[in-house]
C-alpha positions as CSV (number, residue, x, y, z in Angstrom):
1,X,17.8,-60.1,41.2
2,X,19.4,-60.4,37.9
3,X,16.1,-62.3,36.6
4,X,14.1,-59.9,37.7
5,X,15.6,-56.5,35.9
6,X,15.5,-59.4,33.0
7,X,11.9,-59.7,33.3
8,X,11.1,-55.7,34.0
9,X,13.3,-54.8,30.8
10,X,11.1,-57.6,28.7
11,X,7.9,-56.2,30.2
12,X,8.6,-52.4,30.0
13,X,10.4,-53.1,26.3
14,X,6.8,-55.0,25.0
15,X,5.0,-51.8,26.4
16,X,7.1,-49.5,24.6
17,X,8.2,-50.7,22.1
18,X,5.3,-50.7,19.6
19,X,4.6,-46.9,20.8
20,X,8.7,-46.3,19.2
21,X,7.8,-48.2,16.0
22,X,4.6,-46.3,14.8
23,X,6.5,-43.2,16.6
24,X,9.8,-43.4,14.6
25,X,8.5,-46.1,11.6
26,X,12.4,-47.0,10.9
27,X,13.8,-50.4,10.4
28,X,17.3,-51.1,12.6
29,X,20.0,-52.8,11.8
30,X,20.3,-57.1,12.0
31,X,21.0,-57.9,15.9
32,X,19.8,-54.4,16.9
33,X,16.3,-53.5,17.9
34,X,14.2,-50.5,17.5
35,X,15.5,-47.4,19.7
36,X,12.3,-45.1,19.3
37,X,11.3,-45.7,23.0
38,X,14.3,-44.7,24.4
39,X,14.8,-41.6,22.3
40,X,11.4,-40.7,23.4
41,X,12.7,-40.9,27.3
42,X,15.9,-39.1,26.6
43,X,14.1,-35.9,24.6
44,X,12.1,-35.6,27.8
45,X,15.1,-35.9,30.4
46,X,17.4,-34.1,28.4
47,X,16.7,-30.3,29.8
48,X,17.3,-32.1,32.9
49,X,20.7,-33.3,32.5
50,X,22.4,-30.0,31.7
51,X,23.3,-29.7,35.6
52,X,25.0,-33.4,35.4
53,X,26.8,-33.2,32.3
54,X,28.2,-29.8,33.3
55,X,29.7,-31.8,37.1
56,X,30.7,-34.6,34.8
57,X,33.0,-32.6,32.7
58,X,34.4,-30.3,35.1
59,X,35.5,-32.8,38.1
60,X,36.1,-36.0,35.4
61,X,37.2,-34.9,32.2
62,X,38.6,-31.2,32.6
63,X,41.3,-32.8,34.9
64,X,42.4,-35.4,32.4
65,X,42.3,-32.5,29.4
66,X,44.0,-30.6,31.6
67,X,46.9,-32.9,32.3
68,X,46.9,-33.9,28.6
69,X,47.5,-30.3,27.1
70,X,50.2,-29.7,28.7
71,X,52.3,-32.0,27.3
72,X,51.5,-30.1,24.3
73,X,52.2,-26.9,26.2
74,X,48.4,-26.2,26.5
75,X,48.5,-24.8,29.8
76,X,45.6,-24.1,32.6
77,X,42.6,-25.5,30.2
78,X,39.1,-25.4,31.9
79,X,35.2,-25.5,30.6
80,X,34.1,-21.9,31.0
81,X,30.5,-22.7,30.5
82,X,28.8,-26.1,29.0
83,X,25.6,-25.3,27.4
84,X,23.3,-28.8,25.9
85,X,21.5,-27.3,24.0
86,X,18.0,-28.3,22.7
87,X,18.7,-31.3,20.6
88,X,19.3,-34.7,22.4
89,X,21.5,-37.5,21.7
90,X,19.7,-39.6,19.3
91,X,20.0,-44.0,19.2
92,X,19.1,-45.6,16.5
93,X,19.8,-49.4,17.7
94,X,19.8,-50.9,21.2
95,X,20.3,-54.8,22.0
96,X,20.1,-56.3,25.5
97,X,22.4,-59.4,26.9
98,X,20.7,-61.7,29.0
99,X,23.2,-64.0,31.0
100,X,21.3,-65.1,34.4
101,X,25.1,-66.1,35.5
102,X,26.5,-62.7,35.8
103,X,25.1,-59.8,38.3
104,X,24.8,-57.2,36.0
105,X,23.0,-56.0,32.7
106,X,24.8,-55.4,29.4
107,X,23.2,-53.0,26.9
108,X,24.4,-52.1,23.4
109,X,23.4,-48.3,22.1
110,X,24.5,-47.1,18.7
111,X,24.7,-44.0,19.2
112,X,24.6,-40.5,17.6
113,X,25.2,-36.6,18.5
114,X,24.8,-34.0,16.0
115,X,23.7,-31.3,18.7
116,X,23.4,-27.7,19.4
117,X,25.6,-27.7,22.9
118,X,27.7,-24.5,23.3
119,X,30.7,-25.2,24.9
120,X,33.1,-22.5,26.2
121,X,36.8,-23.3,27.2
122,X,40.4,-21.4,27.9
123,X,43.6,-23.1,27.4
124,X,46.9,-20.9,27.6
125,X,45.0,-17.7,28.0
126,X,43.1,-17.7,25.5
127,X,38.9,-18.2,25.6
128,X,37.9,-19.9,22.6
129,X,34.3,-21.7,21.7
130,X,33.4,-25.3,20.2
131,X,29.9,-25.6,18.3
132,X,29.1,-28.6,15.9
133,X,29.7,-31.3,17.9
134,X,29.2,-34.3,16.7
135,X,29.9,-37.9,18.4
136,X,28.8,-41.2,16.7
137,X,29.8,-45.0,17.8
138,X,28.5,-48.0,19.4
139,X,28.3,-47.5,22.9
140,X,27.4,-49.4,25.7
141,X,26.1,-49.9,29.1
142,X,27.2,-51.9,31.9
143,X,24.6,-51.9,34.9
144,X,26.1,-52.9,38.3
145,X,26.4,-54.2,41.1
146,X,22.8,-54.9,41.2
147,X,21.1,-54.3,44.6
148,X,18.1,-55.4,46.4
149,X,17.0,-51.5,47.4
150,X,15.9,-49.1,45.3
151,X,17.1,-47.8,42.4
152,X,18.2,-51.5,42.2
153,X,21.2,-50.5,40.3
154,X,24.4,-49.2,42.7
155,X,26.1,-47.4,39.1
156,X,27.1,-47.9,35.4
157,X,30.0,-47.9,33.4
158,X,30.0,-46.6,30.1
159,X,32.2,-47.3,27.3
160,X,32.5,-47.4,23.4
161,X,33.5,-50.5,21.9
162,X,35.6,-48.8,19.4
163,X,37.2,-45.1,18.5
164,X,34.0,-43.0,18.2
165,X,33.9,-40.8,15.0
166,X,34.3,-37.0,16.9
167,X,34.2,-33.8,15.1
168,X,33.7,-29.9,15.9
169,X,35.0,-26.8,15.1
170,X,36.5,-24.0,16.8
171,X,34.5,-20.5,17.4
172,X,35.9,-16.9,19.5
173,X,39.4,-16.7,18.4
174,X,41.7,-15.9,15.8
175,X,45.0,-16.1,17.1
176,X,47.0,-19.6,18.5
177,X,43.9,-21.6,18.2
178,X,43.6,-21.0,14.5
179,X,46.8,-22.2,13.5
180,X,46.7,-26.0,11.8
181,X,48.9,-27.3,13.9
182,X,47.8,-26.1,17.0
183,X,44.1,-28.0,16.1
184,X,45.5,-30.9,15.3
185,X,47.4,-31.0,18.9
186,X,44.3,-30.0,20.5
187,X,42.3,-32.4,18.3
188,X,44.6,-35.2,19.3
189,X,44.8,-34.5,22.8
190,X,41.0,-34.4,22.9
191,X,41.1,-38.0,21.3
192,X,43.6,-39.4,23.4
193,X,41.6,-38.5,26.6
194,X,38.1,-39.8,25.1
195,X,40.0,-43.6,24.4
196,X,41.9,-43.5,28.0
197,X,38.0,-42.6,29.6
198,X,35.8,-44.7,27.9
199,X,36.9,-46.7,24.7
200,X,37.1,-50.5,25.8
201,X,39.0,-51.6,27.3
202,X,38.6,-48.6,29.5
203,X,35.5,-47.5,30.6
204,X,33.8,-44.3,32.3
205,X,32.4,-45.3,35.8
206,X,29.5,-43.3,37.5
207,X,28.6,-44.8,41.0
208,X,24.6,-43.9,41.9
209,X,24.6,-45.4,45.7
210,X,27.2,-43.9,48.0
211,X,26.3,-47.3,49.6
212,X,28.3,-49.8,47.2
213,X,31.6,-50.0,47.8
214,X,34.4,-47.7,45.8
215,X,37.1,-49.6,44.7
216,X,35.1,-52.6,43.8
217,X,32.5,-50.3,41.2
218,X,35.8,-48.2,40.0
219,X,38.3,-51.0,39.6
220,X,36.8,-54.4,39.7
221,X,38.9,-57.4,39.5
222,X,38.6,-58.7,35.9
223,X,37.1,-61.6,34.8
224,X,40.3,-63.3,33.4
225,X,42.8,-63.6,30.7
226,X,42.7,-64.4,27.3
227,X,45.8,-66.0,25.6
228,X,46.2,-65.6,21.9
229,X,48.7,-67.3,20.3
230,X,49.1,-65.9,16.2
231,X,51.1,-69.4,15.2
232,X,51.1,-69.3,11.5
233,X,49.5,-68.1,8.0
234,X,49.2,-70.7,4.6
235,X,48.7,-69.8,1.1
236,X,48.8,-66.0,1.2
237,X,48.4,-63.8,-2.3
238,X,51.6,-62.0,-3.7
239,X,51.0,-58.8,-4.4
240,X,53.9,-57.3,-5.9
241,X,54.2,-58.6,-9.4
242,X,57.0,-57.6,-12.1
243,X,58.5,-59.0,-14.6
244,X,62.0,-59.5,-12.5
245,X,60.0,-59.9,-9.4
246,X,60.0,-63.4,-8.0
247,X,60.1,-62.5,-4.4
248,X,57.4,-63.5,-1.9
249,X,56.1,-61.2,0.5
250,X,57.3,-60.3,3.9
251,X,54.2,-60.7,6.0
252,X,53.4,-59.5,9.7
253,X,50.0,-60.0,11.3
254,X,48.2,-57.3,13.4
255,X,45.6,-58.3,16.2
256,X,43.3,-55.9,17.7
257,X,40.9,-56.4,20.3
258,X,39.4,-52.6,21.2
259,X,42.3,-49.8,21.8
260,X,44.8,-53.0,22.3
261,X,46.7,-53.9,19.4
262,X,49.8,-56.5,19.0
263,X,52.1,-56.5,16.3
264,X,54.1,-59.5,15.0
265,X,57.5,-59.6,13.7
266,X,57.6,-59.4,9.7
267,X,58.9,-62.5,8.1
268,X,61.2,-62.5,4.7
269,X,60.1,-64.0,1.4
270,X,57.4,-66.3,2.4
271,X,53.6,-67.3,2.0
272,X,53.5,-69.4,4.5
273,X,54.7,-67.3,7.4
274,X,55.5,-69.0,10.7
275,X,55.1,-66.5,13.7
276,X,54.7,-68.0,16.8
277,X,53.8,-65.2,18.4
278,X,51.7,-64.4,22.0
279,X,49.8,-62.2,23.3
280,X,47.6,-61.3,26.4
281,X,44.7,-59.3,27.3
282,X,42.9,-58.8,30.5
283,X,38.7,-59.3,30.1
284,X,36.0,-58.4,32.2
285,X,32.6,-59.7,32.4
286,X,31.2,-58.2,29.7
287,X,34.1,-59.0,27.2
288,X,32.5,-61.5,25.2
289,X,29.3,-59.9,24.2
290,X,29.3,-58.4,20.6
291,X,33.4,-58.6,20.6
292,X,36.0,-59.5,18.0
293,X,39.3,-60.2,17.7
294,X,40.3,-58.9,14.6
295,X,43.5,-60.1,12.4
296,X,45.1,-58.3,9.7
297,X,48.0,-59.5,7.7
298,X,50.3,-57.1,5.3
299,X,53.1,-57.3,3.2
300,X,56.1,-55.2,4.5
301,X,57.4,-52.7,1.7
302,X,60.6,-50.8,2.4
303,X,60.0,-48.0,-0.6
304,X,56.2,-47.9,-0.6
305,X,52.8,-48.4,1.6
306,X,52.4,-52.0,3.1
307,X,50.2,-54.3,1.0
308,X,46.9,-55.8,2.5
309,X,46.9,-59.7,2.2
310,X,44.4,-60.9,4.3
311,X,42.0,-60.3,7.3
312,X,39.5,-62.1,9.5
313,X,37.9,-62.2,12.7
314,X,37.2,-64.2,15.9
315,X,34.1,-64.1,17.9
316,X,35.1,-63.3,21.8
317,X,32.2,-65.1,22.9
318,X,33.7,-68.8,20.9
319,X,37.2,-68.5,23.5
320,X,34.9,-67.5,26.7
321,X,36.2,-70.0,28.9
322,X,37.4,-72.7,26.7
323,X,40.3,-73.3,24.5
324,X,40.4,-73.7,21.1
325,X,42.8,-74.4,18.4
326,X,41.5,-73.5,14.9
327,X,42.6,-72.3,11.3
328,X,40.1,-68.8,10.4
329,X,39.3,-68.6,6.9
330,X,39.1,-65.1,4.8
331,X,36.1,-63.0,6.2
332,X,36.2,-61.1,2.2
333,X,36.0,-63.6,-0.9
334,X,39.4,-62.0,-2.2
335,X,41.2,-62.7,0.1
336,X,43.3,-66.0,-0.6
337,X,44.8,-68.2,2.3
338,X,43.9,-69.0,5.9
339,X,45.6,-68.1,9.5
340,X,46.0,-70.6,12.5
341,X,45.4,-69.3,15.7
342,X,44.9,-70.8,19.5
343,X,42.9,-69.1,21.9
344,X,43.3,-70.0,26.0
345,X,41.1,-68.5,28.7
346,X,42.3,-68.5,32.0
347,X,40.5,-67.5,35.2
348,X,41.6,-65.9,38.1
349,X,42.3,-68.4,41.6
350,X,42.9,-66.8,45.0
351,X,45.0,-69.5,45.7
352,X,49.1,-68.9,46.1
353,X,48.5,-73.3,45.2
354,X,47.8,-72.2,41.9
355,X,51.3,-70.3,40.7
356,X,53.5,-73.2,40.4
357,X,51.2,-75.1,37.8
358,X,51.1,-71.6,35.6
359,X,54.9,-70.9,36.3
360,X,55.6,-74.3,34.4
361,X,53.0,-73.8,31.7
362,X,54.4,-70.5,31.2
363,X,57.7,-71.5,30.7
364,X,57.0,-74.3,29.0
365,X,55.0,-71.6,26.1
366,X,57.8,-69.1,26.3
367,X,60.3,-71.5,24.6
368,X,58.9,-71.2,21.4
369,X,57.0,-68.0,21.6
370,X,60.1,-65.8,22.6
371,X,57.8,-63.2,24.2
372,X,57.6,-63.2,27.9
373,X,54.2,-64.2,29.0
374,X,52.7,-63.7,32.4
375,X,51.5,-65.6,35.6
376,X,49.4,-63.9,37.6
377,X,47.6,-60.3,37.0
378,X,47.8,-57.9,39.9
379,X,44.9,-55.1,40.9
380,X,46.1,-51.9,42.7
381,X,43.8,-49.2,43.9
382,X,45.2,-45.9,44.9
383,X,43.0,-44.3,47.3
384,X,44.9,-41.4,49.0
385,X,47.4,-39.9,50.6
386,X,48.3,-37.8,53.9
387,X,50.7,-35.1,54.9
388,X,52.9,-34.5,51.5
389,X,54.1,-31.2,52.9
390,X,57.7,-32.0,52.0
391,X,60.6,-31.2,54.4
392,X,62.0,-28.6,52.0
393,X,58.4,-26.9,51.2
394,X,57.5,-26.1,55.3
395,X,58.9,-23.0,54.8
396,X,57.5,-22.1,51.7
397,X,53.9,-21.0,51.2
398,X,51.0,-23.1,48.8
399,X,50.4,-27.2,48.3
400,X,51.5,-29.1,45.9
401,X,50.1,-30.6,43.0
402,X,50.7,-34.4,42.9
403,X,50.3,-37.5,40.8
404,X,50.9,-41.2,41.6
405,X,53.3,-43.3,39.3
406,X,52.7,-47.0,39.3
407,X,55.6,-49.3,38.2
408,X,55.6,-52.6,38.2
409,X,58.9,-53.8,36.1
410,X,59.2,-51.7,33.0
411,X,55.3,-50.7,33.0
412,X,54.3,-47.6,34.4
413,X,51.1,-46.1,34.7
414,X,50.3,-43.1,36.5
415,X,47.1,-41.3,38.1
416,X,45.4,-38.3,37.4
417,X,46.9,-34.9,38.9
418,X,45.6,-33.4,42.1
419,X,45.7,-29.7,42.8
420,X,47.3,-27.7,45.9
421,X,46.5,-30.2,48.6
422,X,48.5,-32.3,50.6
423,X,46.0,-34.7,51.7
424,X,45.3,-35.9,48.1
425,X,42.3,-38.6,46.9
426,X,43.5,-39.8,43.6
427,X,40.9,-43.2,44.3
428,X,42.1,-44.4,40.8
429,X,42.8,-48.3,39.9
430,X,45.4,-50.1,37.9
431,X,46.1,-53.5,36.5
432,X,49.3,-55.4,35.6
433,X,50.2,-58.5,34.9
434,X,53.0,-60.3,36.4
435,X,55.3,-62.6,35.2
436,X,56.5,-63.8,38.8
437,X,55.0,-62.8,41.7
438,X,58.5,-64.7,43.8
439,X,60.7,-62.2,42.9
440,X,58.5,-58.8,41.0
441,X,58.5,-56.3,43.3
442,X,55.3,-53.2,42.9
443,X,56.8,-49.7,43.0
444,X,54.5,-46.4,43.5
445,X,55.9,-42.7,43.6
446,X,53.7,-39.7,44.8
447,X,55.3,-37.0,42.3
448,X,55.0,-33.4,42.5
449,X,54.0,-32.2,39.1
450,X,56.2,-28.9,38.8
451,X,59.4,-29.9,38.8
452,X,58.6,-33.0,38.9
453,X,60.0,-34.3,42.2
454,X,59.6,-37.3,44.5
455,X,57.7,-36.3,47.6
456,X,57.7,-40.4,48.7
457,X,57.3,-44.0,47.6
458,X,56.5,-47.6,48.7
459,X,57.9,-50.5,47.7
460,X,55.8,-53.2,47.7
461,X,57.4,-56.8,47.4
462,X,54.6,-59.5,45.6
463,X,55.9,-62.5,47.3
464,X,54.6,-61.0,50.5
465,X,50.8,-60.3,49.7
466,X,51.3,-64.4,48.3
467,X,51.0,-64.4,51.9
468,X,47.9,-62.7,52.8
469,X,44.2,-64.3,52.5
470,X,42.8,-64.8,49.8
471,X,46.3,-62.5,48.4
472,X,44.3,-59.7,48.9
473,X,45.8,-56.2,51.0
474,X,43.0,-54.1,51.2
475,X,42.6,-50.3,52.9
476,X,46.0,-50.5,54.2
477,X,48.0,-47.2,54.9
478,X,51.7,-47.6,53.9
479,X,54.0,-44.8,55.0
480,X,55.6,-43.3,52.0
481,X,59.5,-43.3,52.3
482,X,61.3,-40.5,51.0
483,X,61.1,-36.4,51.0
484,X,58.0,-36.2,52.6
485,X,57.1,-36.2,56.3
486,X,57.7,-38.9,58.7
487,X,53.7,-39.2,59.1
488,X,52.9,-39.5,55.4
489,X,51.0,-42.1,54.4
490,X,49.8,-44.1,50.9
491,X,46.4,-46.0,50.9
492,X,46.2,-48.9,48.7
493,X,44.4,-51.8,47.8
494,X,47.1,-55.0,46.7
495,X,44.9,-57.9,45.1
496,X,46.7,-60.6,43.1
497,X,44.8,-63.3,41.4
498,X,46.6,-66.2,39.7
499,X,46.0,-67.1,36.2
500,X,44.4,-70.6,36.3
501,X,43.2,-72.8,32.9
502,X,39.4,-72.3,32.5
503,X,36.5,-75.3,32.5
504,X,34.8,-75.3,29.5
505,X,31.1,-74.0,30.8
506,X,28.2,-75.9,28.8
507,X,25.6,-72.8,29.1
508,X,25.8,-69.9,26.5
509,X,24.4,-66.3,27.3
510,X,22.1,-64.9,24.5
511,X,20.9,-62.1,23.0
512,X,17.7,-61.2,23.4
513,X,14.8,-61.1,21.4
């Protein structure tokens, strides 16, 4: 299947594709090809999608908005009316990656919104407009699963690979909203909710078959982990000169992969820091394709900014499945010294055979690294929940609103609120990693959002699902322990996956041309 939307791209691309250039007669970017095709297929759907982008924003991202603003005391936001406009999203570069291994299609878009869209919101009482949008970044498309019936794609997920550059301004009001400080809160919380939806490593899901199955499209089991171990740095540049001054610099290194970033300690008077520092982050499939890891280094100043001293990057796709060991040069020609790094992908085993040989490499890391590393990554999938009419509440009129809070350890994540029901579907996914599946236990709270009070929980101990095939607890209804009824009930998935050292694999996915 996957060689055949291979060949249909390559065969509808060569059709189109000399209609875009002698249509648009631009020259792209290195690495990206011409985009005139597309833009021509997105001017013609684009009165089309009004209906879509308006049940998008309302059931997906006015919920998240919602929840957001009022931790800035926002209250009761909602989209009023969501207008397009007549000016489409325009993309100026599109590349394809062709990897016959995987059962899915990757597609880079750079892409860029300077529209017309109307948008009409409340928040707090107050009705306020937002005109001159406008939305630019690299984004990109993730087609899967791919099935044998038509539209041979089950969904999508959409993501941008970094913070997209977002501006707008506010229209209809000239009270709260106009206030500095208010638009910066509103600005921020706007932000914050665009890089939890869709700005890697989290990503915007939109299922097209009813068919395929939920949890798997919305929450798939990544493809592994990536170890990164920051060791040390040689012959960095002082930057503070004096007269006095003979100090060296106190250097820390940043790492950023995406949203993620990692932060060493800061080492005193040296230029040949020694960090020994690691850190983990959780890939999917489509990881390695256009991805770095970028480092930064900087000299820690107690009275004034910190002092650049160095950067460079990594290609993701040079650590898919293989280990390396490697000092990275400068990536700018004024940048003196070098930095030492070792990368280790690990894939993910079904087999409970598997922890002992990670516990001991673990521990055997740790040592040296003082930062607790990890074991085994865990998958939880909230689907819903029955009968939260609390004891307290039956004689009291209305349903609750209710969240989920995942905790696993000290790291907690929690769902999206749902309103007055008590037979909520929250369908919402999470992923941990575990440092010991023997003796971490998972922990999840159905909380009512006023006053913020338990209505149940379930306690889930890991060592048991080490028990289950394939460690895998799927669709099972636990009942939730607490204030709520006797009869109410949490559905969850449990999958645990054991991190396991990767094969080297001899074939390399491409580009294409």
């Amino acid at each position: 299947m996957q060689m055949v939307w291979s060949r249909l791209w390559c065969a509808l691309r060569s059709c189109l594709l000399g209609i875009s250039d002698s249509v648009s007669g631009k020259v792209t970017f290195p690495g990206m090809e011409s985009a005139g095709w597309l833009n021509i297929l997105i001017r013609q759907l684009w009165p089309s999608a009004e209906q879509y982008v308006n049940e998008l924003c309302r059931t997906t991202i006015e919920p998240v908005l919602r929840s957001a603003l009022e931790d800035y005391k926002l209250k009761s936001f909602r989209f009023e009316e969501i207008t397009l406009g007549q000016t489409p999203p325009k993309l100026t570069g599109v590349k394809v990656y062709d990897d016959q291994a995987l059962a899915e299609i990757v597609m880079d878009l750079d892409f860029e919104y300077i529209g017309d869209c109307k948008i009409r919101a409340s928040v707090s009482e107050l009705t306020f407009g937002i005109e001159d949008l406008q939305l630019t970044g690299r984004l990109r498309i993730v087609m899967k699963p791919l099935v044998k019936d038509p539209p041979l794609v089950g969904g999508v997920h959409v993501l941008f690979l970094s913070k997209p550059e977002l501006s707008y301004n506010f229209t209809g009001t000239a009270n709260v909203l106009d206030l500095p400080v208010v638009k910066r809160l509103f600005h921020r919380a706007v932000e914050e909710q665009i890089e939890e939806l869709m700005v890697m490593p989290n990503k915007l899901p939109i299922q097209i078959l009813n068919s395929i199955d939920v949890a798997d499209f919305m929450c798939p089991v990544p493809s592994g982990v990536v170890r990164l171990h920051i060791i040390e740095a040689e012959n960095l540049a002082k930057k503070d000169f004096g007269i006095l001054d003979t100090s060296k610099p106190d250097p820390y290194c940043i790492m950023r992969i995406g949203l993620q970033n990692f932060k060493t300690e800061t080492l005193r008077n040296t230029l040949n820091p020694k960090w020994d520092a690691c850190k983990e982050y959780v890939c999917s499939s489509d990881t390695r394709f256009g991805n770095k890891i970028h480092f930064e280094i900087f000299d820690h100043d107690r009275l004034t900014d910190d002092d650049f001293l160095f950067k460079t990057h990594l290609e993701f796709q040079e650590i898919w499945k293989r280990e390396i060991d490697t000092w990275l040069p400068p990536t700018e020609t004024n940048n003196s010294g070098r930095l030492h790094i070792k990368a280790t992908w690990y894939d993910l085993s079904d087999s409970a055979d598997s922890l002992q040989i990670q516990l001991e490499e673990m521990c055997a890391l740790q040592l040296p690294t003082k930062k607790p590393l990890h074991s085994a990554l865990l998958v939880v999938w909230v689907d819903a929940a029955k009968n939260l009419v609390s004891r307290h509440r039956i004689r009291k009129k209305g349903e609750p609103d209710t969240f989920v809070r995942v905790r696993l350890d000290d790291v907690k994540k929690k769902s999206t609120v749902r309103e007055r029901t008590n037979n909520p579907v929250y369908r919402e996914g999470f992923v941990f990693l575990v440092r010991n599946p023997w003796t971490q236990k998972l922990m999840l709270e159905v909380i009512g959002r006023k006053h913020e009070r338990q209505l149940g929980k379930v306690e889930v101990d890991l060592n048991s699902v080490l028990n289950e095939p394939k460690l895998e607890v799927r669709g099972k209804e636990f009942e939730l322990q607490g204030d709520a009824e006797e009869t109410a009930t949490l559905k969850l998935n449990i999958i645990l996956r054991i991190l396991r050292k990767a094969v080297a694999e001899n074939n390399e996915s491409i580009a294409t041309e």
